[in-house]
N, C-alpha and C positions, 0 to 999 in steps of 0.2 A: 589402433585408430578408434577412436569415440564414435559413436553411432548416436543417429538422431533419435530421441527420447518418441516413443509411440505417443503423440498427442492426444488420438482420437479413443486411445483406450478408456481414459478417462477423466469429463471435466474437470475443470477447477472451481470451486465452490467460492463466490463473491455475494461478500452481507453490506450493504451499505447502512452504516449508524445514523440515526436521524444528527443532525447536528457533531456530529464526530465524523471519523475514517471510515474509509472505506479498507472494511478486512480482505484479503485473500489469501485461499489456501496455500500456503507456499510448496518446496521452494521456487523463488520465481526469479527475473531476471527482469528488470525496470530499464526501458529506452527512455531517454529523458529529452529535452528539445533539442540540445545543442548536439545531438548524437551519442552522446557518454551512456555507459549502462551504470544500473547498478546492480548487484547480485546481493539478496539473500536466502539462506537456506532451509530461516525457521520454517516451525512447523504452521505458522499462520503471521501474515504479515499485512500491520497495518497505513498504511498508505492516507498521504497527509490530504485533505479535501480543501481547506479553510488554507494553506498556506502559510501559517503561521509556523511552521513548523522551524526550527534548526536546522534542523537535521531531514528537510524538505528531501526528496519526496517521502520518506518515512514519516510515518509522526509521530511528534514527541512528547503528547498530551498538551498545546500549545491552547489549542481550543479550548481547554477548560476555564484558561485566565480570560475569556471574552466574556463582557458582565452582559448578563439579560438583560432586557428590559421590565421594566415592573409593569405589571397587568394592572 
């Protein structure tokens, strides 16, 4: 029988990219709104912020194609 992972042993390390994803340590397991999970087990997983993504809640470097504005 599977036993629950010790949580408290050790945080998960979360970078938010200015204008990109939000990284976390992985692996992790994503609730999404409609209830669905999703499971990945890399070793760091990027998580889509802007929406743009495909492949939502992952990101797919979708952000990149969003043109700046000119200063």
């Amino acid at each position: 029988m599977p036993t629950e992972p010790n949580r408290a042993a050790e945080p998960r390390r979360v970078v938010i990219e200015p204008g990109g994803p939000m990284l976390v340590e992985g692996p992790v397991e994503i609730v999404l709104d409609d209830g669905g999970t999703v499971v990945c087990d890399r070793f760091m997983v990027a998580l889509c912020t802007c929406r743009r993504s495909r492949r939502y809640p992952l990101c797919d470097t979708s952000h990149r194609r969003r043109r700046r504005p000119e200063s």
